[in-house]
Structure formats: structure tokens, C-alpha cells
C-alpha distance (Angstrom), angle and dihedral (degrees) to the residues before:
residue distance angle dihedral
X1 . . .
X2 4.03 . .
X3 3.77 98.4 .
X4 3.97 100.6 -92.2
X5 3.47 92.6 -151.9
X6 21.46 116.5 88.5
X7 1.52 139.5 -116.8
X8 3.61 95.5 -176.2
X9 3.97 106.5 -134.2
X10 3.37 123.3 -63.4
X11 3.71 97.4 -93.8
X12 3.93 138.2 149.9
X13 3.86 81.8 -97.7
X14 3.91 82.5 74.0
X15 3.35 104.0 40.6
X16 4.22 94.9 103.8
X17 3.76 89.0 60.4
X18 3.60 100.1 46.3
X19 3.53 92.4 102.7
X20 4.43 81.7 60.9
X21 3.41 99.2 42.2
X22 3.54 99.1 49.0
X23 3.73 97.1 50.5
X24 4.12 82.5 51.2
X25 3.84 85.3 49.2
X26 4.24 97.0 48.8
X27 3.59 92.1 51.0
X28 3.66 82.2 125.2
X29 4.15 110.6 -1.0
X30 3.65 93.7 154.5
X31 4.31 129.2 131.9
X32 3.71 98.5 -103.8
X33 3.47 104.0 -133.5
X34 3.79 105.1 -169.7
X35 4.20 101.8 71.5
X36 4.03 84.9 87.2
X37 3.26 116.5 -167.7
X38 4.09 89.1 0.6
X39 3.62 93.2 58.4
X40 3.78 118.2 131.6
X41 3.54 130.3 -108.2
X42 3.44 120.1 -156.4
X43 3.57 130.9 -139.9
X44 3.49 112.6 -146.6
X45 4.18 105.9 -138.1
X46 4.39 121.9 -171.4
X47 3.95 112.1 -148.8
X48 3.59 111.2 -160.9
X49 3.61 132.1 -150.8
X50 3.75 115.7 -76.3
X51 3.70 115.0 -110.3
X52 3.90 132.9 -159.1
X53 3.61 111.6 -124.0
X54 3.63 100.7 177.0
X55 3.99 126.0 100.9
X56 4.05 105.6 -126.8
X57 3.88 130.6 88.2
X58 3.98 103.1 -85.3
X59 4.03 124.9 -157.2
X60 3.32 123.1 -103.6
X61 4.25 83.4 -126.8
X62 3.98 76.2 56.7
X63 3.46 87.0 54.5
X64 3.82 103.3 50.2
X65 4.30 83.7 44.1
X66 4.08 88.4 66.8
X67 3.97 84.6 45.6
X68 3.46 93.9 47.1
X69 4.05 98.7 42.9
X70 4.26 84.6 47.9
X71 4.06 86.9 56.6
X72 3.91 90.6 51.1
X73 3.91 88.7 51.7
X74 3.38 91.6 40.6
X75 3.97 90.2 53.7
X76 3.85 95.3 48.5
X77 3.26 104.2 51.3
X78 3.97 91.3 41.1
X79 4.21 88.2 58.0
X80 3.77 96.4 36.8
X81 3.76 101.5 107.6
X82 3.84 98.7 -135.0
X83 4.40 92.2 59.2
X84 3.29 144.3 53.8
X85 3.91 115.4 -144.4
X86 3.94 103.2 -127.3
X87 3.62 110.9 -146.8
X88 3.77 130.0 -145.7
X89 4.45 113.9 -98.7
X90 3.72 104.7 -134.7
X91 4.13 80.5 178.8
X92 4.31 81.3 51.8
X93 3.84 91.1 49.5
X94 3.70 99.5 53.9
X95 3.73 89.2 38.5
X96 3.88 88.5 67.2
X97 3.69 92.8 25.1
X98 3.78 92.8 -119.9
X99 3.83 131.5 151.4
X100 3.67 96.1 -150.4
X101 3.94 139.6 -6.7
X102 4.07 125.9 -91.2
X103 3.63 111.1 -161.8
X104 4.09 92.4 -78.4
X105 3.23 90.8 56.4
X106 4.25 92.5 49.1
X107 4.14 84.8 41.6
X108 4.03 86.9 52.6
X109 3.76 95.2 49.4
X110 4.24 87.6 51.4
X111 3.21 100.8 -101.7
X112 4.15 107.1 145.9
X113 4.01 91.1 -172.9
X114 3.46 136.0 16.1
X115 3.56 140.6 -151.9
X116 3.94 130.3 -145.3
X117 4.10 125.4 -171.9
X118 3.79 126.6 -163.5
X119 3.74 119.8 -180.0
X120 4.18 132.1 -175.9
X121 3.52 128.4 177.2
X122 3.78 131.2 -125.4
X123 3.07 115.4 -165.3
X124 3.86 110.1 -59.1
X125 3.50 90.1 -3.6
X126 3.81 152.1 82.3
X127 3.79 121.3 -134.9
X128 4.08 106.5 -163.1
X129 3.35 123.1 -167.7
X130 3.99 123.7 -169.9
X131 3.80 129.7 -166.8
X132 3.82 136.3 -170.5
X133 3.92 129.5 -146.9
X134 3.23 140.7 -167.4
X135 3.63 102.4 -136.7
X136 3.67 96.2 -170.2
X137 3.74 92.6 47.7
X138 4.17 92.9 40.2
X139 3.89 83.6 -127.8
X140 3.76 142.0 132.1
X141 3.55 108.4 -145.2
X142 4.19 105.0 167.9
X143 3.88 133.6 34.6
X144 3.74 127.3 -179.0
X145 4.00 135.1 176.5
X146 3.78 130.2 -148.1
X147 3.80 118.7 173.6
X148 4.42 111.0 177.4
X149 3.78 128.9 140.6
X150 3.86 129.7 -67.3
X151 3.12 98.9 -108.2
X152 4.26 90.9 54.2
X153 4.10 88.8 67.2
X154 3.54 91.6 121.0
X155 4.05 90.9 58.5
X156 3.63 96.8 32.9
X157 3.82 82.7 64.2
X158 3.36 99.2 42.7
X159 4.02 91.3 52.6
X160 3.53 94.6 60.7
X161 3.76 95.3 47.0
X162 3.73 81.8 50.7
X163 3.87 95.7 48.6
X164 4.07 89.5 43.7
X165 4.12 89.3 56.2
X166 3.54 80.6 56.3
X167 3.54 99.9 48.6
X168 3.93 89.4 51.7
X169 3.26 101.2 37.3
X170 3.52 112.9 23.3
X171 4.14 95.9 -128.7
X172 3.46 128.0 101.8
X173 4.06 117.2 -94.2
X174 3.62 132.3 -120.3
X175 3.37 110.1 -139.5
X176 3.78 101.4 102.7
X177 3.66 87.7 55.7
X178 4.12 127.3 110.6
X179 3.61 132.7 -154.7
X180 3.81 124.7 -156.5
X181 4.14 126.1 -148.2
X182 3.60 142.8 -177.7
X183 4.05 113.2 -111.0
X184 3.77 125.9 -168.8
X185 4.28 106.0 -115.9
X186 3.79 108.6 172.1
X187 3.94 107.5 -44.4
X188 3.63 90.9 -30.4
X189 3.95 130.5 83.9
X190 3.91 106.1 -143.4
X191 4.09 121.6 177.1
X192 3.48 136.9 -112.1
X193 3.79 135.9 -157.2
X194 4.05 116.4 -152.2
X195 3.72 138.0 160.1
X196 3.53 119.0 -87.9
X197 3.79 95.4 -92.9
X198 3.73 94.4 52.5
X199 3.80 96.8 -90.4
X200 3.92 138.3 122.8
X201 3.68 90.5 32.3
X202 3.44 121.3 -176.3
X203 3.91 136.5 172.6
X204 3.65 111.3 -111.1
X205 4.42 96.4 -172.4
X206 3.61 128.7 36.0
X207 3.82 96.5 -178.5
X208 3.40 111.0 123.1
X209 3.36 97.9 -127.0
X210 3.83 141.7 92.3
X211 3.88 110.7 -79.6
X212 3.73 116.7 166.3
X213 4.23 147.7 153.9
X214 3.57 90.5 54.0
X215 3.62 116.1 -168.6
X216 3.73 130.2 -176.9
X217 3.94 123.3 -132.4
X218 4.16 112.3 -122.4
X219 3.90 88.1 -140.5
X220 3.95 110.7 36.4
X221 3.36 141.0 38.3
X222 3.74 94.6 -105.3
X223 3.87 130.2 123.9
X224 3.99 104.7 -152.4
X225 3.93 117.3 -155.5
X226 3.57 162.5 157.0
X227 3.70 116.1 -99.6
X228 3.65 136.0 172.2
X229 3.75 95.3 -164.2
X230 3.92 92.5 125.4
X231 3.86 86.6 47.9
X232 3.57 93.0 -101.5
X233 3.81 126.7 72.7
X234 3.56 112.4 -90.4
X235 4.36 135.1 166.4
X236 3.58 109.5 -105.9
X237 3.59 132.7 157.9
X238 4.01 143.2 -151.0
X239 3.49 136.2 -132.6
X240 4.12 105.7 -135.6
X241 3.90 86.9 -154.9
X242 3.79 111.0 39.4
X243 3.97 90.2 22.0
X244 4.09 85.3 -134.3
X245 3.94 104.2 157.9
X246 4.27 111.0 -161.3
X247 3.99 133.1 172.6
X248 3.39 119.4 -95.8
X249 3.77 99.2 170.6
X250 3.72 143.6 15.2
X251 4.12 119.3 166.9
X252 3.51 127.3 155.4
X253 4.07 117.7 -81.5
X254 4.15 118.5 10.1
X255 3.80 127.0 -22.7
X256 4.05 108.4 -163.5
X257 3.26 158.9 172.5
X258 4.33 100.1 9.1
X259 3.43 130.0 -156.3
X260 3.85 137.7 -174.2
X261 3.42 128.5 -129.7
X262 4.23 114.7 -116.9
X263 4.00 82.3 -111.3
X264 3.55 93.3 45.0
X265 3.58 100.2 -127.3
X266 3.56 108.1 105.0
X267 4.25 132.6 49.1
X268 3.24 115.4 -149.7
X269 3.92 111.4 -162.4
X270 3.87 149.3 147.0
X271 3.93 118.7 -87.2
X272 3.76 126.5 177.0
X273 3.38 92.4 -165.3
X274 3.84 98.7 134.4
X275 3.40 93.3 32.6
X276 3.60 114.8 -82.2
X277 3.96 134.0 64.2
X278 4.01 104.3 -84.5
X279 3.73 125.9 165.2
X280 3.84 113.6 -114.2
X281 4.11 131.5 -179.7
X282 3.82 111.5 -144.8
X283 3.72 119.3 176.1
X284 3.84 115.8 -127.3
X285 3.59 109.4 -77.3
X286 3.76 80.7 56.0
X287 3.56 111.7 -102.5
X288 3.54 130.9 142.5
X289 3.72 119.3 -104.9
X290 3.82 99.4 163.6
X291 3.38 148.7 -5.9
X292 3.59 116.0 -144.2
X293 4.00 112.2 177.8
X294 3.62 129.5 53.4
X295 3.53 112.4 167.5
X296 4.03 129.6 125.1
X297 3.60 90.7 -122.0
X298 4.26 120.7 79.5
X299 3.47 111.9 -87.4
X300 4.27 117.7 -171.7
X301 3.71 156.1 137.0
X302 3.48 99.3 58.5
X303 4.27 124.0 -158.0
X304 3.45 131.8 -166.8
X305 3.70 115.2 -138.9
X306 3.27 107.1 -130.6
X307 3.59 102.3 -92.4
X308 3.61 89.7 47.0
X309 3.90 90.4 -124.4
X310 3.74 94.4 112.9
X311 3.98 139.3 23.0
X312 3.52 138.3 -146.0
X313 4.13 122.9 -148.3
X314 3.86 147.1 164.6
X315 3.73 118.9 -106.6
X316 3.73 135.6 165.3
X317 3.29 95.6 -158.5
X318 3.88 85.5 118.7
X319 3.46 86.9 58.2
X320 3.79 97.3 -91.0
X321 3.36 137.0 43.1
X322 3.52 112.4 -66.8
X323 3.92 143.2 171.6
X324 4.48 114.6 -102.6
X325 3.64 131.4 176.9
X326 3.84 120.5 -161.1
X327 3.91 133.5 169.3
X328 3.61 119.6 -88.1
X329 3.99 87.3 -101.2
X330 4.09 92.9 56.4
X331 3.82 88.5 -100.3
X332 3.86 126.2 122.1
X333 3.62 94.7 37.3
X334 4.34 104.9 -177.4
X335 3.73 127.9 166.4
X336 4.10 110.4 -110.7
X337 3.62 104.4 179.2
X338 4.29 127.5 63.5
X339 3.61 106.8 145.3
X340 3.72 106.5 79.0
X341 4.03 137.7 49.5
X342 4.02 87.7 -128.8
X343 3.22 127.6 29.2
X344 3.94 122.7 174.0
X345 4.08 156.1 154.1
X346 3.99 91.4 25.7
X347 4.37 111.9 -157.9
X348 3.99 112.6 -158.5
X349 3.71 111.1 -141.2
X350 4.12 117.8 -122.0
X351 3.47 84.7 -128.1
X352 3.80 88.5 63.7
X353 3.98 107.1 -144.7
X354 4.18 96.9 85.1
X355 3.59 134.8 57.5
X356 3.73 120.6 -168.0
X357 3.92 124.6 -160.9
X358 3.80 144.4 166.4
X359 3.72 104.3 -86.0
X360 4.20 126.2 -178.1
X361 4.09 96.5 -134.0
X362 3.76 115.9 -156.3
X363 4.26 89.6 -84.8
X364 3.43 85.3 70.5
X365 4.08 89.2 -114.7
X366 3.60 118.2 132.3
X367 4.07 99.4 -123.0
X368 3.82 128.5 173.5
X369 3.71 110.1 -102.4
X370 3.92 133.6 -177.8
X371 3.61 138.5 -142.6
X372 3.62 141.4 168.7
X373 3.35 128.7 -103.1
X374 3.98 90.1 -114.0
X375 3.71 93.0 57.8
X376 3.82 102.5 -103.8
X377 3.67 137.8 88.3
X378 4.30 91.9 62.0
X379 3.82 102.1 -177.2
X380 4.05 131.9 171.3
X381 3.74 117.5 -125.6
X382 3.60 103.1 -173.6
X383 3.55 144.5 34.3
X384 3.67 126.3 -172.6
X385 3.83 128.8 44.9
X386 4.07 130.5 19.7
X387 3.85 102.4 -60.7
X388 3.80 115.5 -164.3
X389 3.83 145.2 142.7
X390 4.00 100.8 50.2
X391 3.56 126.9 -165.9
X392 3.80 137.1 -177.9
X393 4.04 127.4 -132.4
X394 3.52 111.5 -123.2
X395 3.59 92.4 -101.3
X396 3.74 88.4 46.9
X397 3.83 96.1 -131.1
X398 3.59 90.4 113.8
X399 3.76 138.8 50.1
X400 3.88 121.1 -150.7
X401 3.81 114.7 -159.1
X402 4.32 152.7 147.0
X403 3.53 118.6 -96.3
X404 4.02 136.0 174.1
X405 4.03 93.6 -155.6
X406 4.04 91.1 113.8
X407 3.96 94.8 43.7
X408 4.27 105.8 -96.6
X409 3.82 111.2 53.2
X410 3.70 106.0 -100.2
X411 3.71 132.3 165.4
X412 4.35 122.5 -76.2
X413 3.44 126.9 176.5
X414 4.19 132.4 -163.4
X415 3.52 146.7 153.2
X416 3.71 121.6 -77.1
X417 3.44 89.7 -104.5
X418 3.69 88.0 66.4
X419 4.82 88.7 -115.8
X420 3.93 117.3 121.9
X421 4.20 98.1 26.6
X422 3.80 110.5 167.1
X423 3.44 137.4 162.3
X424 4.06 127.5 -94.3
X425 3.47 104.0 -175.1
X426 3.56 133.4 52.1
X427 4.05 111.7 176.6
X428 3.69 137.6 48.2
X429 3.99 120.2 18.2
X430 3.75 106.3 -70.6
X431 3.95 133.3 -159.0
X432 4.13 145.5 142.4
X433 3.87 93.0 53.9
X434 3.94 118.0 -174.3
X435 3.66 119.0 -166.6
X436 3.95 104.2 -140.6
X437 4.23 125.7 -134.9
X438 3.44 133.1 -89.2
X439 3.70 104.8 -70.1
């Protein structure tokens, strides 16, 4: 069974514990050099100070707003997976005796592409505008405009990082995204919603009660989960926006460990309801549609794959817990994982090739490890501290997960390579996160 048990943004507010948060952050900010042939490559991007363009007397809040959207930029494009945030050299600048860098001198600090912001503001608002260069080629190659109230800075920033990872790369970006948790208040666990980075958090249940493995629907605005508000564990889920929480399911014994389909219609879950631990799909009023184990040994934590035509699970029906994938009907059952005494909670990637999973390594820790779906290429992603509950971003670039490397579990996040892992949450004793879709 999934083990039932930020940062705000990088902005000049931060800056005196940098030295902190980036020793949190490099707990493991090493090339990976096990993805092969799938390995990434990353592009190394400048962001430059944002400038105002416009012609009338600005604030000095105005001011501190262009700062502020620049650090949001800044942070996005240093976590996404595929760069590497190139930072400005004061030892380079008063080398050459320079104020601020041209292109050359962005090109000579390794940066293959670099981005520019200019901002005015219209009356209540602020009108951003980003370009991209090529500083090799001395060319700018993409524009875009945003224009959204003040008080939206911290999404006007995170748009543009958003439409920039689309520029590069062609796929959509992340940044507007939000994960949700489970945080120790009291006696009770209650959930939380926050952005991406760890900001704008807000507590989505105030029951008193345990509610865990949240997971949020691709297609509404609900937050399914398990709950033992009735004293037994029962599917409920959570409106985001009117914070109304409702049954979905009650059967006799345990229901565990949901998970939504990738077109939202289906939940595939645990149910004891005859008396062992099978793996059931309901759809999302909560009736069965299938059961698709029936074995004497446990069988949980269900993924889709991301076409939903296959799943992955635990089972110990080897004996121990162990990694299985199976067809979306409960057919094709085969055996995916060999390489570790334990192996639990398995996460398909979107991308579709890797699975990653809880997995007891020969320290005795529980790390994060991946595989891929064939069976081969077994690699372990972290290294210090009990590391459960992962998650994929929708683009599956990035894992979300709970870790004990800091003391009280709290919330990391990394690439799927296991580089660039920091921490999201910094209060409370956090678990179950779920990394939310595309918005």
C-alpha cells in the first residue's frame, strides 16, 4: 500500500539564505550518467534584469515588481530540467571592467541563449515583454507579450518562463502548475494546495481527521482522497474552489492508495472488500467498473501509464514487495522489478518509457529509484534520508516526492534523473504529494 503515513520564489526576499537553500538544493547536483542515450542535455539560458521601457515616473513598488517578476524567471528556468540558469560573474565584470554584459560577454560566461524582459505600466497594470537571443549568432529569434494586473506578478512571471520552455523546447511548461500534500496539524493530517514552487499555499480540509494520497483530477477542479473522517477509510474528494469535500466511496474493509486515469474518468484504487488487498477501477461517483487482481497475495498502488492502456502496481506475491505491470483489463500481468529486496509505490512517467518506485537500496534507506518499462536500466535517484511517495510532473521531467533528509519529512522535488532536488516545503510534517495537470 502507498505508505499512509517553498520555497517561496526565488526572490531578493531570499537572497540572505541563499547560501541555505542552495546547499538543500545540491544535495545531489550531479550529471546523471545512467539515462544513456535518453540523458538530458542542458541548455544553459542568461535572464537579465528587467528593464522599464516606458516614458512616465514609475514607483519604487513598480520598481521592486520588475525585480521581483526577473527572480520568478530566473527560478523557472533554473529548476526546469532541460536548463541551467546562467548567472551573472561580478569577478567577470571587473575583470573586463564592464558595467553589464552584451551578448559576448553572456556567450563567454556559457550561456547558449539568453533572455531579456522589459516591462511598462498602464495604468493599473504591467505590460511585460520577453525576448530570446542567440548569443552566438547576435540574433533575436522569439518575442512574446503579457500585460495582467500588479498584483498577478507572480503569474505574469511564471507565464513567460512557461512560454520560453516552449519556445526552446517545443512542450508546454510547468510553471502554472500546483501540487497538493498531506501535512501533520494536531493529530490530524489535513491537505494543502500550492503552486508548483511551494507558494500560495492554502489548506484545502479542516476536518480533523486523517486524509491522505491526494490526487488531483486532469479535468475538474476536484481533489480525490482517502479520508478516515467516518473512522474508517473512505474515497472522498475536494472542491479546490468552493473547498466542498463529498463521499465518493464507502465498501467494507480499506479503500487505498487512488489514482486517476490520464482522461480522468476512471479511479483506480485498493479495496479489501472480499477480504484481501485487490486493485479495482471505479469511475468517479465511485462505482465499480472492474476488478482487475485476484491473487492471495497484496496487490496496491496502482498507475496508469500514460495512455491508460496498461498499469503498473506493488505486489508481494513474490514474497516481497515488488514492481508489476498489467493491461488496463487485468490481463498480461509480468514482473518489472528484480534488483531490490523491496520495491514499492511505483509512478509512471507522462513521457511513458520510465517508471519510478520506492525501492530499499542495499543501506537499508528507502531511496527513489527508476526503471524502464522493459525491465532494464535500474538506477538510484537519491541518497540520503527516507524517500517515499513519488510523483511525476505532467511533462514527466520532474519528480515530486517526501523525504526525511532535513529531519521532519517535508516535500523535495528533482529531475528524473535524480540532479537539481530541492525542497518545497518548509513547515509542518509533509507526505502523499500529487503533482497536478497542465492547467
Amino acid at each position: 500500500m502507498r505508505r499512509l503515513f517553498q520555497v517561496l520564489v526565488f526572490t531578493l526576499l531570499a537572497v540572505a539564505a541563499t547560501d541555505a537553500t542552495a546547499q538543500e538544493r545540491n544535495v545531489r547536483n550531479i550529471f546523471f550518467d545512467t539515462l544513456r542515450s535518453g540523458d538530458i542535455r542542458s541548455t544553459p539560458v542568461g535572464v537579465e534584469e528587467m528593464t522599464y521601457v516606458g516614458t512616465d515616473y514609475i514607483s519604487g513598488y513598480d520598481s521592486t515588481l520588475m525585480r521581483y517578476i526577473t527572480a520568478v524567471v530566473q527560478f523557472d528556468v533554473d529548476f526546469y530540467a532541460d536548463f541551467d540558469l546562467v548567472l551573472t560573474d561580478s569577478f567577470f565584470l571587473k575583470l573586463y571592467e564592464i558595467d553589464e554584459l552584451d551578448l559576448l560577454g553572456w556567450k563567454r560566461l556559457g550561456a547558449t541563449y539568453l533572455v531579456r524582459l522589459e516591462a511598462e505600466f498602464p495604468g493599473s497594470m504591467i505590460r511585460a515583454r520577453w525576448r530570446l537571443w542567440d548569443t552566438s549568432r547576435k540574433q533575436q529569434f522569439a518575442k512574446g507579450r503579457i500585460e495582467r494586473p500588479r498584483d498577478e506578478w507572480r503569474d505574469m512571471g511564471h507565464e513567460i518562463a512557461d512560454q520560453i520552455v516552449h519556445t526552446l523546447t517545443g512542450e508546454p511548461g510547468i510553471f502554472r502548475t500546483r501540487i497538493v500534500y498531506a501535512r501533520e496539524v494536531g493529530q490530524a493530517k489535513e491537505l494543502f494546495l500550492a503552486d508548483f514552487d511551494g507558494a500560495n499555499e492554502r489548506q484545502l480540509t479542516s476536518n480533523g481527521s486523517i486524509n491522505l494520497s491526494p490526487v488531483m483530477s486532469p479535468i475538474s477542479n476536484d481533489v480525490y482522497f482517502i479520508s478516515y473522517l467516518d473512522g474508517d477509510p473512505h474515497l472522498y474528494r475536494v472542491d479546490i474552489n468552493t473547498l466542498k469535500v463529498s463521499k465518493v466511496a464507502e465498501y467494507p474493509g480499506i479503500i487505498a492508495a487512488p489514482a486517476i486515469s490520464p482522461d480522468g474518468r476512471k479511479i483506480a484504487c485498493v479495496l479489501s472488500r472480499d477480504g484481501n488487498s485487490e486493485i479495482y477501477v471505479l469511475d468517479t461517483d465511485g462505482n465499480i467498473i472492474k476488478r482487475l487482481t485476484n491473487h492471495w497475495a497484496i496487490d496496491t498502488s496502482p498507475t496508469w501509464s500514460p495512455d491508460g492502456s496498461m498499469l503498473a502496481f506493488a505486489s508481494d506475491r513474490s514474497g516481497a514487495p515488488q514492481v508489476y505491470t498489467m493491461d488496463s483489463d487485468g490481463l498480461g500481468v509480468r514482473r518489472l522489478t528484480y534488483q531490490s529486496s523491496y520495491s514499492d509505490s511505483p509512478i509512471w512517467s507522462a513521457r511513458g518509457g520510465r517508471i519510478t518506485f520506492v525501492s530499499r537500496t542495499p543501506s537499508r534507506r528507502f531511496d527513489l529509484a527508476s526503471i524502464d518499462t522493459s525491465g532494464g536500466d535500474y538506477r538510484v535517484l537519491t541518497e540520503v534520508g527516507m524517500n517515499e511517495n513519488p510523483h511525476f510532473s505532467p511533462d514527466g521531467k520532474h519528480v515530486i516526492f517526501s523525504s526525511t533528509r532535513l529531519g521532519s519529512r517535508s516535500i523535495f522535488t528533482m529531475d528524473l534523473t535524480g540532479r537539481n532536488q530541492r525542497r518545497l516545503t518548509r513547515e509542518g510534517v509533509c507526505s502523499n504529494p500529487n503533482w497536478g495537470p497542465l492547467p
